[in-house]
Each structure stands twice: as C-alpha cells, then as structure tokens.
N, C-alpha and C positions, 0 to 999 in steps of 0.2 A: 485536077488530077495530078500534075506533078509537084504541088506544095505536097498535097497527102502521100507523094511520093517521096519527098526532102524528109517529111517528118516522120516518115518510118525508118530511116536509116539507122536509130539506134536499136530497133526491135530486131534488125536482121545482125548488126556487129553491136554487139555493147561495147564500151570502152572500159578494158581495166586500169584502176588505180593500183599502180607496180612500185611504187615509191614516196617517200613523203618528206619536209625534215621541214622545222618549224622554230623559230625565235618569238615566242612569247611570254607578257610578265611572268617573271621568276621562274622562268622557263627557258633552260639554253636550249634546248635540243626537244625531237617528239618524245623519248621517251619520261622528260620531266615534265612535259606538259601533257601526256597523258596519267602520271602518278601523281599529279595534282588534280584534274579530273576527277582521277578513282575518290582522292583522299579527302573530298571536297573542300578544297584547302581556299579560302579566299586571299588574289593574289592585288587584290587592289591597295594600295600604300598611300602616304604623303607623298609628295611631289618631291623629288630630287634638286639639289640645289644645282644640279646641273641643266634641267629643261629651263627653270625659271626662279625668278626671287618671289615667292612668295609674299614677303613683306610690301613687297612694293605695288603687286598687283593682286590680291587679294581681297576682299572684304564682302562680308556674310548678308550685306544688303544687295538683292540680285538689281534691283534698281539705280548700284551705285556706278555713274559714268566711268568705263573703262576702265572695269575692277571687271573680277569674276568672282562668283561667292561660290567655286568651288576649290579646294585644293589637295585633292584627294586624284589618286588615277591608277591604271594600270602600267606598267612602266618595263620594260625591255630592259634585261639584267648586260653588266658590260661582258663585253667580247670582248676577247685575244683578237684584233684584225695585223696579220702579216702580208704588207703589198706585194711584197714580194714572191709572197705563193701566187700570187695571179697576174704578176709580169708588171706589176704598176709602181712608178715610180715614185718615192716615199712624199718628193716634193708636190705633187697634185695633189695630195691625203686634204689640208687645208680648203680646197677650192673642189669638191666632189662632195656632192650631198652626202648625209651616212645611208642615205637609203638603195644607193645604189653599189655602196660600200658591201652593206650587209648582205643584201641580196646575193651577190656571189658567193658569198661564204653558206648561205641557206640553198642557194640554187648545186652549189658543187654538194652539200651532204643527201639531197634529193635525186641528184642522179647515182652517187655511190649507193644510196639505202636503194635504188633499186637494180645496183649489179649493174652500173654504166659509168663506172668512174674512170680518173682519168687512162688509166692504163688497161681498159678494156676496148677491142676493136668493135666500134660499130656505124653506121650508114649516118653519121652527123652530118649530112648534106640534108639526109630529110628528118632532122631535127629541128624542133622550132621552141620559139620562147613565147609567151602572152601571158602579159600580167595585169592584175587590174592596181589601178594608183590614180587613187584622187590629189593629193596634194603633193608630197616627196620634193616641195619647194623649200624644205627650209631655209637652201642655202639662199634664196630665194630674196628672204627676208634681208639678212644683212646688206645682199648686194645692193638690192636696190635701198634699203636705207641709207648706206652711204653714198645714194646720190641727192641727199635732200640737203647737202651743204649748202644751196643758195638760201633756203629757205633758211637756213641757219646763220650764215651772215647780213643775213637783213634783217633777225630778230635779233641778232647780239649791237647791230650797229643802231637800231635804233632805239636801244636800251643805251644809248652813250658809249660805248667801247668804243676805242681805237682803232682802223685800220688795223694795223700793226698790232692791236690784243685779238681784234677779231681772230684775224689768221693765225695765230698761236691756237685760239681754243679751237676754231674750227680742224684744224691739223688732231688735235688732242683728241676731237672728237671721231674723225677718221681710223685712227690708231685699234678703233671699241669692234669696227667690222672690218670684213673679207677684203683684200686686194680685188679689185678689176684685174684679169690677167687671161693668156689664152684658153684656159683650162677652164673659169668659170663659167663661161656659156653652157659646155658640154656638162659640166659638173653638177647643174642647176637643172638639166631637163629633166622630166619624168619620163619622156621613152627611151633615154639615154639609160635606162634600169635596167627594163628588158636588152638593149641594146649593147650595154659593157657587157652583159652574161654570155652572148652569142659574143662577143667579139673574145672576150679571154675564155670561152668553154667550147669555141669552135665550134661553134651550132649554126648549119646553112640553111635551117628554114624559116617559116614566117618568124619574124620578128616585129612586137609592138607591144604598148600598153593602152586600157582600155580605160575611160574616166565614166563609169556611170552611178560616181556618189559611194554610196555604204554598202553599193553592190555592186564593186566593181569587177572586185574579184571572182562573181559569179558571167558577168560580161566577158569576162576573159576564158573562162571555160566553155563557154557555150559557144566563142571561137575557135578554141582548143580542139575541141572534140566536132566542129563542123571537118577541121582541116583533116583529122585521121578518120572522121565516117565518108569524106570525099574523097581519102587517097589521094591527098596531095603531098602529107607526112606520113611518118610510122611511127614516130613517138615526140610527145611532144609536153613539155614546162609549162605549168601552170600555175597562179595562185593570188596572190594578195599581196602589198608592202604599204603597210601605212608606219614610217615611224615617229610622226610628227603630235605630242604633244606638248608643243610650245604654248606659248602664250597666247598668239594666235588662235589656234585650235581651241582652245578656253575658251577666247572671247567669241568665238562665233558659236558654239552650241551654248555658251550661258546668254548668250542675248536672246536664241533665241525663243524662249528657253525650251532646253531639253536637259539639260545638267541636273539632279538627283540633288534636290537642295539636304537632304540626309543623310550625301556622299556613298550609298549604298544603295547595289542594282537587286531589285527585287521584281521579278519578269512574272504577271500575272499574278502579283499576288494584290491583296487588299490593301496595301498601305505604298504600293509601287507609285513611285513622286517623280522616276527620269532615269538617266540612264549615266554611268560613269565612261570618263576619254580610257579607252586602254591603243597600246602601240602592239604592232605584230607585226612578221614576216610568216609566210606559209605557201608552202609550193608542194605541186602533187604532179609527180611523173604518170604520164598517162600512154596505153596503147591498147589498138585493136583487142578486142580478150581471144580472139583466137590466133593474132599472132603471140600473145603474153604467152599464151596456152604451147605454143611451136615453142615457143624460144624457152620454157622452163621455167617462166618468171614467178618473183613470189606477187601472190595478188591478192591486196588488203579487203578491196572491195571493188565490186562492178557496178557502173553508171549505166541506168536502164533509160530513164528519160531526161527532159529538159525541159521547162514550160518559163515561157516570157512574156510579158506586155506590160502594157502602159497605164497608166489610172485615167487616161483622158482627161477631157474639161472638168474642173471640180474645185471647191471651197480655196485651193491655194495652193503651189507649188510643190510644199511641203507637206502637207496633210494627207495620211494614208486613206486610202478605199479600200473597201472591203470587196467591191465589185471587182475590181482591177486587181486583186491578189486570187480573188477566187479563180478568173479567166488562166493566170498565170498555173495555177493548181491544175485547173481541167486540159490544159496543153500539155503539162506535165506528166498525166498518168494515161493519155491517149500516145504521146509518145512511147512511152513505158509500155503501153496495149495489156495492163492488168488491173482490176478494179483496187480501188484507194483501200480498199476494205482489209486486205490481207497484210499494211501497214501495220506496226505495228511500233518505232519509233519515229516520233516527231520533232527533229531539230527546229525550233523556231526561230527569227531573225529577235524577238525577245528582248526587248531596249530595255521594259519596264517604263517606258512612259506610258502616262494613262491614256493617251489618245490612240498610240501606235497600239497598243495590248488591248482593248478592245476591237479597233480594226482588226487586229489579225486573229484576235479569238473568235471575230463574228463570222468573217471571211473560212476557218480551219472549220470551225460546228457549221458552220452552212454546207460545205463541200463534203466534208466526212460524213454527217449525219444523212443524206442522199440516199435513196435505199436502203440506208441502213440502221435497224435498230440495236445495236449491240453498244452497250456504254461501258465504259473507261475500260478500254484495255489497249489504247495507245498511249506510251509514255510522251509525256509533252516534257521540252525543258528549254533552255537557254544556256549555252556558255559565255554568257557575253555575264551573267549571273556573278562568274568567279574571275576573268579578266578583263573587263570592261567592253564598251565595242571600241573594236579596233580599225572602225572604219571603212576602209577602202579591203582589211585582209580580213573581216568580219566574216563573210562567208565563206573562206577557206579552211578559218579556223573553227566554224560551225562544222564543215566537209569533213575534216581532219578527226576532229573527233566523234563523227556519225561513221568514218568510215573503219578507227578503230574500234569501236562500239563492235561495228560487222565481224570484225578481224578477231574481235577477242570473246565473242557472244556475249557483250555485258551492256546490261540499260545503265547508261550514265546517271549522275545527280545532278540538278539543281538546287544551288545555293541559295538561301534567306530570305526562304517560301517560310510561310508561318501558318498563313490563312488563304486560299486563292480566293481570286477577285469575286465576291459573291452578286458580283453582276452577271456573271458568267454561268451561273448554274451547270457547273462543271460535273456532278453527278450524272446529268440527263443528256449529256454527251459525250463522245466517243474515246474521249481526252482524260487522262490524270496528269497534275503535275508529280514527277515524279522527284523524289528528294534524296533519297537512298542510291548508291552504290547496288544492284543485284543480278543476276544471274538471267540472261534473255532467254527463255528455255521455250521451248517449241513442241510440237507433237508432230510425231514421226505420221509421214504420207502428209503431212500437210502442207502448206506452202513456206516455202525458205523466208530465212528473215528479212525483212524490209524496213527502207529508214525514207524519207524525206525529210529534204532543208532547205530550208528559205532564207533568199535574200533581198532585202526590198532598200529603195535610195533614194534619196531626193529629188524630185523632179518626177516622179510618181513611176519610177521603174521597178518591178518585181520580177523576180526568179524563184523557179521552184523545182531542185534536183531529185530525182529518185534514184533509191541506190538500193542492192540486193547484197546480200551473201555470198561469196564464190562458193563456198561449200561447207554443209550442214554443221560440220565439225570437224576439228582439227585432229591430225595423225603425225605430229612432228612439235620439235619446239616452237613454239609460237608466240611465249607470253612476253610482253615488251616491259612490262611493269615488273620492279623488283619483290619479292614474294619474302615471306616470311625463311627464317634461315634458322636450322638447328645447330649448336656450336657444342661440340664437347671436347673435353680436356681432361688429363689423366695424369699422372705422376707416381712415383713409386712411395712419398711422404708426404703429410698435409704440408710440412712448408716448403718442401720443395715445387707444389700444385701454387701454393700462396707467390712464389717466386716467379712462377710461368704465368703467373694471371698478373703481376704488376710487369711483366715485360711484356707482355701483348698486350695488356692499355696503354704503356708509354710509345707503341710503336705504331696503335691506334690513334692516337692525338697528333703523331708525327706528320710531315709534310709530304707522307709515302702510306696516309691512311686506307686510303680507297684499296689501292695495291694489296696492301697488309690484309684487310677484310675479306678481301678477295680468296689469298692465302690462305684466310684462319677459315674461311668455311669447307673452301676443296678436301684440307687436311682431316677435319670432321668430319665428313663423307667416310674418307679410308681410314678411319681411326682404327685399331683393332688395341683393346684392354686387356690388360692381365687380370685375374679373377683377384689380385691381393692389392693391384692399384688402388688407391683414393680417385675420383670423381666428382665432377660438376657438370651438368649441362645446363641450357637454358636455349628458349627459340626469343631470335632477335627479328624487328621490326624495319631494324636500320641499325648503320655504323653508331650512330647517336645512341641508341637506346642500346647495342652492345657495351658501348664504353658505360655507360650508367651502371647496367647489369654488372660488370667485371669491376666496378666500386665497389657494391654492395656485396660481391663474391669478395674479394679483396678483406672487407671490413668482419665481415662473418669470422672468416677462415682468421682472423688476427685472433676476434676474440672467443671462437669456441673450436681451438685446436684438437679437441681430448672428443669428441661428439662424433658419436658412430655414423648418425645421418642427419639430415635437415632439408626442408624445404622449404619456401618465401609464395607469398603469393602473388609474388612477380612473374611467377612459374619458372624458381631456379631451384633446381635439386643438386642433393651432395649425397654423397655414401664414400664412408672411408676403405670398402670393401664391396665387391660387387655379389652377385646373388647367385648359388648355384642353382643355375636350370637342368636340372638332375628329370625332373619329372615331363611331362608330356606337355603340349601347348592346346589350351581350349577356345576355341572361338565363341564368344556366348552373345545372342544376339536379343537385343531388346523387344521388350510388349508395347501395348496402350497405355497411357497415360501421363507420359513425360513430352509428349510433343508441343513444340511450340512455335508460334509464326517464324520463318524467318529461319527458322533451324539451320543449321548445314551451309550458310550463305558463302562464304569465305568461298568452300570444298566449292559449289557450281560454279563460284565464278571461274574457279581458277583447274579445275580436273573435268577434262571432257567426260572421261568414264560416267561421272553422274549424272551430268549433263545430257548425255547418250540413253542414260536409267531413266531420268525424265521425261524424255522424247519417246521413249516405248511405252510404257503406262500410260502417258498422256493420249498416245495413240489407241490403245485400247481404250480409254474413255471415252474419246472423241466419236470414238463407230457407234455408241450407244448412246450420245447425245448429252454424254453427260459432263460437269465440269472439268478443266482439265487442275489436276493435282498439283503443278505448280501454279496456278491461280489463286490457290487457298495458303498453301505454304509461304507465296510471296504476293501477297495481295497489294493492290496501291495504297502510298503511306496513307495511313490514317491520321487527320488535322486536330483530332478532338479523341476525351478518354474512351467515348461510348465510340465511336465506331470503332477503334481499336480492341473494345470490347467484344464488339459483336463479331471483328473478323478473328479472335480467339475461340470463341462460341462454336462456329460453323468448324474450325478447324481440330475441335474436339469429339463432332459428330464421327462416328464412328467409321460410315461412308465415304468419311475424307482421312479421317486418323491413320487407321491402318495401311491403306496407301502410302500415306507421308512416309510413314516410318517405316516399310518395305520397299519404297524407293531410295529412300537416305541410307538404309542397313547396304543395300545390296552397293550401293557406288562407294561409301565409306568401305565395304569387304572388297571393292574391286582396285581400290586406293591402295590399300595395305598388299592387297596380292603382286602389285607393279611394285613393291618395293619387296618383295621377296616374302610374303609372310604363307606361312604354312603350317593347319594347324595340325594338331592329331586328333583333335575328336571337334565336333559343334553340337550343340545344344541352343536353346531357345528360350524364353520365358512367354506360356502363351501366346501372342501371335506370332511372335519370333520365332517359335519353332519351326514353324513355316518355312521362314527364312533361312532354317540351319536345313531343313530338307534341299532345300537349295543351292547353297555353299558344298550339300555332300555330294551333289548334283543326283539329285534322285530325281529333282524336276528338272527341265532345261530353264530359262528364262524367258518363252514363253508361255510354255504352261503354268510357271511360279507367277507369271503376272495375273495371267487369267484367274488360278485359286483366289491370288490377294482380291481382286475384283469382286469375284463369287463370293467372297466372305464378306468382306466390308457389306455389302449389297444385299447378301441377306442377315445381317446384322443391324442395317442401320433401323432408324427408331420408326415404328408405324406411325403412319399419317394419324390418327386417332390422338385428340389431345387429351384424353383421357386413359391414355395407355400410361400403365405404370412399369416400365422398363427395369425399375430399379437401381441401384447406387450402388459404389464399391467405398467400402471403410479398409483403409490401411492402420494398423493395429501394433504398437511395441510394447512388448513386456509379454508375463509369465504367460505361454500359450494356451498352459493347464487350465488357466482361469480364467482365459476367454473360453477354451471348448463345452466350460458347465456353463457360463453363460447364455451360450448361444441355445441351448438344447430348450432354455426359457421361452425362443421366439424362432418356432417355426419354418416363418419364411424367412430366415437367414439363416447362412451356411457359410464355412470355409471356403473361401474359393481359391485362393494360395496359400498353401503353407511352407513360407521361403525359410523360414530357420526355427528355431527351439527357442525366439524371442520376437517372431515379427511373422504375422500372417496378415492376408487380407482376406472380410468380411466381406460377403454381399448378400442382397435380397433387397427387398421394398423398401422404399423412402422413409414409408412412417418405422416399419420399428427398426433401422436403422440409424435414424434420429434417437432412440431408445435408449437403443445399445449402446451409442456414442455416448449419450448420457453419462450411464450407467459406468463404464470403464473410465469416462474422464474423472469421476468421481472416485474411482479406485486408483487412481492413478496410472493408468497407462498414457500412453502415448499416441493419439489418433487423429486421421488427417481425411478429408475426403476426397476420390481422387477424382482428378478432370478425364473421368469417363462418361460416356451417356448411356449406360445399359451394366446390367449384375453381370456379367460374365460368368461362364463357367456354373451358371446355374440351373437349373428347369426354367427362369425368367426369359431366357435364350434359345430352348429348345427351338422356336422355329426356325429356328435360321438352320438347324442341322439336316433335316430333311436336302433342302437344297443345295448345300453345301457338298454334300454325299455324293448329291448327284455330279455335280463337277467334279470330284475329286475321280470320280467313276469316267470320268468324261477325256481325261487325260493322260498320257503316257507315266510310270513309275518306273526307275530304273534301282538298278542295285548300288546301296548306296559306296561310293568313294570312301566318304568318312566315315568313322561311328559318330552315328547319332544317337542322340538320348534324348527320351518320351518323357513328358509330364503327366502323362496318364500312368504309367506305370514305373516310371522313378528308373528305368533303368533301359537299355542299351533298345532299340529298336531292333528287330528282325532282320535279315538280308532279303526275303522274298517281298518283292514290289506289292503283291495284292496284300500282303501279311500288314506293311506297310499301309496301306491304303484303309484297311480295317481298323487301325489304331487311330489313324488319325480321323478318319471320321466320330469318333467319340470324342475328340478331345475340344468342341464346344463345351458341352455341357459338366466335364467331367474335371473332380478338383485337381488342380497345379502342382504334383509332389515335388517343388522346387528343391525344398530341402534333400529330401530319398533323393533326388537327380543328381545333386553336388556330391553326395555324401559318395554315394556311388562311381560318379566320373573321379571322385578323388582316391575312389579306394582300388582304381583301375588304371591310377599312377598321372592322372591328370591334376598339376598341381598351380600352372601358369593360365591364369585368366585371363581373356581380353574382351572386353564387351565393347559391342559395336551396335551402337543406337544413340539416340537423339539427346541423352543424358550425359553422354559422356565425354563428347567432343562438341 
C-alpha cells in the first residue's frame, strides 16, 4: 500500500520543466540545438585534432589491436570559458576536468532561461543539483598515466640506456601530462560536477551525481523529481554531462563493438550497423507545476510519470531485454495513471545497433500494441540519429528535445532512415518512423499532447519518462527557432538602392553581423515607401542566405539599371516605382484541386491560429468517427513511390480535399488578419466561396466547419465501384470553340467559365476522354484535374438535397463584407435566408468565375489576393 502510495506522487504534483540550456555537437546553446533538430542537419564530423591523433590510433580493421576503426563523432563546439565569472582561479583551469568546467556555464544558462539567475532573489537553500556522469575522468587519464614512470624506466633501462639518458627521457615524458598538485584530486572527480555548480551557484540542497551508464542522466531525474514530489526541495538542476570523446571512449565501444562501422547513426532502419560517440552537456530546471503555476513561471513541459527497472539475469551485461524495458514502460504510464494509447510521440534511447533496435522495437510494439489496435500514429525517432549518443547526457538530450517538441507543438525528424528495419513490420504497429519536420496537431476535446522517452544503460538498466503538454496552445511569443524574415529596402534612385545594398552586405560580413541583421530586419518591419521610390524585397532563411541574396540584388541592379521591374526565383523582387492601390482590396479564396500532402507545413508549424483551425475540424470529425484531416494532409513519411501515391489518392478524395483546403484557407486568412489585412470585398471559387461566406462572417466558425463537413460528406464518391462520378477537364484557348464542341457530347457541360480563354469541362470519363481528344488535336491546352467527382454538374446532384439541409440547419447572419456568388456572377443579397437559397444551388450550378471578376472589378475591386493551397 505505501509503494502504490510513493508512486502516485506524480499523478497528484507533476513536475514542471521551467528551464533548460544545453552544449551539444555544433550546438552552443538550446536554441541552436533545437534549429538543428528542426533543420535535420547532421551534426556528426571527423574527429578534432584536439580529442585525438587520428593517425596514430585509427585503422578501419575493427580487429586491429588498440586501433579503433572509427573516426568520425559528435563533437561539442569550443566555448568562451571566463573563471573568473565563477570565482575560479585561472591557475586550477589546467588541473579541473572540462566537464565540470562546462557544467557551470550550462547549469548558470539553465537557471537564467528559467527566471532564477543570478541576481534574482530566491530560497537556494532548497535548491538542489543531480547530475548523471558516467566517466567526466578525462583528466583522469593523464594523471594517472603519469604515474607509469617506473614502468618506463625499466623499459628504457633494459633496452640499454643509461641511468642518466633514462632520467632525461623519463622527465621528457612527464613534461606530455598534468602536474600531481592539490587541485587535481578535486579536479578529477565526477561528483565534484555537480558539487562546483552548488558551491559557485549557491545551491544548499541535495547535491550529487548519478553513474547508471547511457542512462544516467535519466537516474539523476528520477532523483530529482523524488526530492521536489517529497518536499524536501522546490526546485531543483537536473541533466547529463558526458564530454568525453577521447580515445578512450573509442576504444571501449569499438571493442566492443557498437561503433557504426559506416560511421553513420541510422536508428531502426534496415541497414542500421551501430551507433556513433557524440559529447553533450544538458540540464533541465525543474519545480512542483503548481508551485511553477504560483510563481508565474514559463513551463516548456510537464513530467507525468517515471518507470525504472532492471533487465535481470540474462545473455550478458550488456545486452538489452526486451522484458525489462517493457516492465520499465508499464511503471511508467501507471505512474503517469493514463493509458500509453493517447501517446502520440515516441522519443527512443535509438543507438541504431542492430541488437539494441530490435530489443526496444519488440519491447515498444509489445507494450503499445496491448489493447490497442490503432497503427502508425505515434511518431518514433532518435536524436541520437543527428548528434551521436552522448552517453551518460543521452537522455536529457532526448528530454530536451521531447520537451521542445511539447513547447513548440512540432513532431521532430529523424535523420538517415531510408528504409525501416523490415524485421519490424512497422505498418502493423502503433509506430512510424518519422523523418520530416511537421506540425503535431491534435483534435480539440481530445486528449493534450503526450511524448515518452527512454533511456536504457549498461548493466541492464532502463528508464522511461512521460511528459504531457502544459497547454493546448500557445497565446504569447513562444518560438525559440529563428523563422523566416522579410527584408525590404527602398531609396529615392536605382543607384542610390545599389549603394544601400553594398553597405548593408559589407556590414553583414562585418564582425558586428548578427547585430546588423538584427537591425536590418526591425527597420523593415517600420519601413514606410514613397509611391516614386525604387524597391527590393526578398524573405531570408538566415544571415548567410541574406548576404547571398543582397549579391545577387547587388549584380542585377549593376546590370539592369533602366528595367521598371524584375523578379529572381530566389523569390527577390524589384519595382523602380511602387503600385497605386487606388482601387479596393479582394480576398479570393481557393476551390478543389490544387491540394497537396504536406500543404501549409511551414504555416502549422510555426502559427498557432492554424494549428487552433486544425484542432476544430479535427474535433468535428472525431465526434463522427471519422479520419482526422490532419492525418491525411500530414500522413507518415512515405519510404517507397506507391505509397506516396496512395497517400496523394486519399487526400484527393473529396471527403478529405475540401476540408484540407478550408482548413488551410481559413488559418492562412487568419495569418494575414494578425498582420493587419482587411479586405473590401471576398469572393470564392467554388468550394471557397464557402469560405468567403465566412471571412464575411455570415457563418460563424462553427457553423462554417459543420457546412465544410456536410459537403465534403455528401459529396464524396458512393461505395458502388461502378459509380461513374465523373472527371473535370481544365481547358486553354478560344472558349467559342470548346462551347460548339461540347453541345456534340451531351453528358459534358461547363462547369467553370474562369475567363474568355480558360474554362473547365466536366461529365463522364468516357466522353471526356473524347473531348480531350478532340481539342488536343485543335490545339488547346488541357489538363485533367486531381478531383474525384464532375462538380458543378447533374453528376453531383445528390449531394444537394443534403447539403440544403444543413445549410437550413444553421444560423446565416448579414454579411460584414460583399460577397460575390458564382451562381450569379454578381454581389450576393444582405438577407440571410436570400443568402441561404443561393447557395444551396451552387452544387450543381455553372461557376461564372469570369461575370464574378468582371463585376468585382467593375465595382472598383482591383487588388487580388488569393488564399489557398496554390499560392503559398
């Protein structure tokens, strides 16, 4: 009764993660080691001539005596260390591991990122540090080598040397390592890590480090969070410091072996050979979440369970169980007290050796798959994929980026998956790997997002954390990753514009770049242009791809002085003169059949607003049992063409289409609204008119969700695989001579007529097959579109009955904006039911795209902006 009472304690206090800061390969800091995450950038290099001489200890035969045949790793970028920020005297710098070096400087950005730095007042009595650190001996090494001098005089003396030449070389040899002195002892210990951090950061509670191998770091939090669920602290340092890829380190995973003879981590996939050394530091400030919640704190993620145990008796020290990870899983989410099901990312401990990657994919599908038949909709991955393991800080730097994941609602990638391990049969479990960067989107009333991560160690120990979402979605700045940046520049002459673009590249190359960047984008924010200025803009990726761009503006503007306008497909635009907007602004909102997987990805990762639009549709679907609409938009990667085909297929069905792209329309119009956009009129093209009903708020946005429903729904194709739904032919050239055309074949009709050059066709397969014929051979231009049904024809009549009824079914207000009908080419009514009567014909009835435009223009409408899936 009181263990089941120990292990409830996190179900009644979770603990929040309020802080984080992290030193990983080519990664100073969390925010570069989460924009290498996003950008799946692989961080593993050649060895540094600083860990080790390559030459000397090297060779690609893993058989060969006290060689390693790797040379390849993850490697910790240099640091600015000043002792003197931390009270330490420059002379100990020599005789002080760097492990406990570095630590201070990641343990002090960990307390400031979360609001406790040093010149804030708070209870550091019940402040505590625990760290996990398996080795952090390097200095370890030296000292004790130079104590192998006897051994060295009695190999040189009995090689013939002299006395007297002995002691010269042995001296000479001394000279190569660390003095003996009083500093080294202290300097050498691994708890002396956690122990300098409390002594120069004034922290009076537990202090200690925790050795349980490649999981030690997870050993140290699940001390951590014992100390603040018992109220013995209130806030308390946690994480990982392995910075030890020496030579050492080499020799002991390539003997035994787990080294990636192909020098490349590939976690679950089919050609996965071992795993690469990476070095880390990673600390995570931790407190009660309802004192985080008291004191205002910012909170990345909450810690719901903890699950630990042993692999017991079994084949070898070293070799993973699949029983004994499983045990550590079912602790973990009985802690947690919520079923593994509502999971949804899967951080894995993920070496990429083949023994460990089966273990834990048999152990994940055995425990996942448990009452549950639902397959691949938990992302599986590894970051151990893009910085190697990092040992002893391997699970914090798993934590780290599971818990930004939470913070930022994005499924991370795994790096250089090709194929998954088709031992796995990863279809018919619960699991995808996932490879892509995307958008973690959810369905509102359902359950918040959730991650688990695993860390498992030698000596057969395993950990397995559960972590949730503080809340659903973010209402404040939040994003830690640098984002795409719009730069415009203006001047009164083209070369006076040519003049201001070679002084902001030369002061971009400067050693004050960052700064300068910094400047040139705030200043484009408040730009305001004169309508006779010359212009450039362009949106930058990075300082790097700025200066590139401002080359290539540079080179242009040299040699086409006299040129009114120009654009690059670099996406940089010029105009020697800006545009008057004399006329009205239209918001035009797209139809079916431009949608495509993946659409809009950038926009969810990075704009909750859509994110929010996903989460509401998705929740009306869910009530009806039906797929949820970012499932289809952002399906798991596809490894081969045909299933990539197939998840294009589904997302062209109509049932799913129309959704997509009334989800995507309405967050893309609610993007542009936060930046101030306002139009005078909206309009629609087929299903999008919908959509501008919308925008004019004649529906609210839930009854615009429920119509998109209602339609898609009675739209999509009857079960009957002998239903002829019908095709759409998109058609260029003279229109006159498609409409006597058409009159030849019956079941085909106009079903848009967008301009005086460009309709679309529809009716039945075969003699639209005909007709395409027929005009290819006159020369038009005809394309068939990725719709599954004639639209706009009698072929669709049945969907209008029911449609009617819904549209009867819900509130119609008077519209905000003008709107404009495609059924009638011109302005829609003000009275709601007038409203309501229009649009229930506009199934079956032709698209007078053109009469719409003709008319919105001839009513001073002359600024287009269309918002759908084609154009952003």
């Amino acid at each position: 009764m009181e263990i089941k009472k120990l292990n409830s304690q996190l179900q009644k206090s979770p603990i929040a993660i309020i802080g984080m800061a992290c030193l990983f390969p080519q990664s100073k800091n969390l925010q570069e080691y989460w924009e290498k995450i996003l950008h799946k950038i692989d961080c593993i290099t050649d060895v540094p001539s600083s860990r080790w001489d390559v030459e000397s200890y090297y060779n690609p035969d893993p058989k060969a005596p006290d060689k390693t045949y790797c040379k390849r790793g993850g490697f910790i970028p240099e640091v600015d260390f000043n002792p003197m920020e931390f009270g330490l005297p420059p002379n100990i710098l020599e005789v002080t591991d760097i492990s406990q070096l570095l630590s201070l400087v990641v343990a002090k950005q960990a307390l400031e990122d979360a609001g406790y730095g040093l010149s804030r007042q708070f209870n550091r009595e019940r402040t505590g540090v625990i760290l996990g650190v398996a080795l952090a001996r390097q200095l370890s090494v030296p000292l004790c080598s130079r104590l192998q001098y006897p051994i060295w005089e009695k190999v040189l003396k009995s090689s013939g040397l002299s006395d007297e030449d002995t002691q010269k070389i042995v001296e000479k040899m001394k000279l190569a390592y660390v003095n003996w002195e009083e500093n080294a002892f202290p300097g050498m210990l691994a708890n002396v890590v956690s122990g300098r951090i409390a002594n120069r950061l004034d922290l009076g509670g537990m202090n200690c480090v925790v050795d349980a191998a490649c999981a030690s770091s997870f050993g140290a939090l699940k001390m951590a969070v014992s100390e603040l669920s018992e109220y013995r602290s209130d806030m308390m340092l946690t994480g990982g410091v392995d910075t030890d890829n020496s030579i050492l380190a080499y020799m002991c995973f390539s003997k035994t072996p787990a080294i990636s003879p192909s020098q490349n981590t590939k976690p679950f996939d089919d050609d996965a050979d071992g795993m690469m050394l990476g070095e880390g530091i990673g600390m995570i400030v931790l407190k009660r979440l309802e004192d985080a919640q008291r004191d205002d704190d910012r909170i990345y993620a909450v810690i719901k369970g903890i699950g630990t145990s042993s692999d017991g008796r079994y084949k070898s020290i070293y070799a993973p169980r699949p029983e004994g990870q499983v045990r550590a899983l079912s602790h973990a989410y009985e802690d947690a007290a919520f079923s593994p099901a509502t999971v949804s990312l899967l951080e894995a401990h993920g070496t990429g050796t083949r023994a460990g990657d089966v273990a834990e994919f048999t152990a994940l599908k055995e425990f996942f798959s448990e009452n549950n038949s639902k397959t691949q909709y938990i992302a599986l991955g590894s970051v151990k994929s893009q910085i190697g393991h990092t040992k002893a800080a391997a699970g914090t730097a798993s934590l780290i980026k599971t818990a930004l994941a939470l913070h930022h609602k994005v499924l991370p990638p795994t790096i250089n998956i090709t194929k998954p391990n088709s031992k796995f049969n990863i279809e018919t479990s619960p699991f995808y790997l996932n490879t892509e960067t995307k958008p973690w989107l959810c369905s509102e009333g359902g359950a918040p997002r959730r991650a688990g991560v695993s860390s498992f160690g030698f000596g057969g120990t395993n950990y397995h954390v559960v972590m949730e979402e503080y809340e659903s979605e973010q209402h404040c700045a939040y994003r830690l990753h640098n984002t795409p940046q719009s730069i415009l520049l203006s001047a009164s002459t083209t070369k006076q514009l040519l003049i201001q673009c070679e002084d902001i590249l030369q002061k971009l190359q400067s050693s004050a770049k960052d700064r300068c960047y910094l400047e040139l984008i705030e200043s484009s924010k408040s730009l305001e242009i004169p309508l006779t200025d010359v212009r450039v803009g362009f949106v930058a990726n990075s300082l790097s791809e700025a200066c590139n761009f401002l080359q290539i503006i540079i080179d242009w503007l040299n040699k086409y002085q006299e040129s009114e306008s120009w654009n690059l497909p670099q996406g940089i635009y010029y105009r020697k003169t800006g545009i008057a907007l004399n006329g009205k602004v239209v918001a035009l909102f797209s139809g079916q059949g431009s949608q495509y997987l993946n659409m809009g990805r950038e926009l969810a990762i990075n704009f909750p607003c859509l994110r929010q639009a996903y989460s509401y549709i998705n929740g009306f679907l869910h009530q009806d049992g039906l797929p949820l609409i970012s499932d289809i938009v952002f399906p798991p990667p596809g490894f081969d063409a045909a299933t990539r085909q197939v998840q294009s297929e589904v997302l062209q069905r109509t049932e799913y289409a129309q959704p997509a792209i009334g989800v995507f329309s309405v967050g893309l119009y609610k993007i542009l609204q936060q930046a101030g956009f306002k139009p005078d009129f909206v309009a629609g093209h087929s299903f999008g008119e919908l959509t501008a009903l919308w925008a004019a708020e004649v529906l609210s946005e839930e009854d615009y969700f429920f119509l998109v429903k209602a339609r898609s729904q009675a739209m999509a194709m009857p079960k009957d695989p002998n239903f002829d739904a019908g095709v759409m032919l998109s058609v260029k050239g003279d229109v006159s001579g498609v409409n006597q055309l058409v009159k030849n074949f019956p079941q085909v009709t106009i079903a848009n007529l967008n301009s005086k050059n460009q309709v679309v066709l529809a009716g039945v397969k075969s003699e639209i097959a005909q007709v395409q014929q027929i005009l290819n051979q006159q020369g038009y231009s005809t394309v068939l579109l990725s719709v599954s049904a004639a639209f706009h024809t009698p072929l669709v009549s049945r969907a209008q009955k029911p449609f009617a009824q819904a549209i009867e079914a819900v509130t119609f207000k008077n519209a905000k904006i003008p709107v404009y009908s495609n059924v009638t080419g011109k302005r829609y009514p003000t009275q709601p039911q007038a409203i309501k009567n229009i649009l229930k014909e506009h199934l079956i009835n032709l698209v007078r795209f053109q009469h719409e435009i003709e008319n919105i223009y001839a009513d001073g409408g002359y600024l287009f902006i269309e918002f759908g899936q084609g154009t952003f």
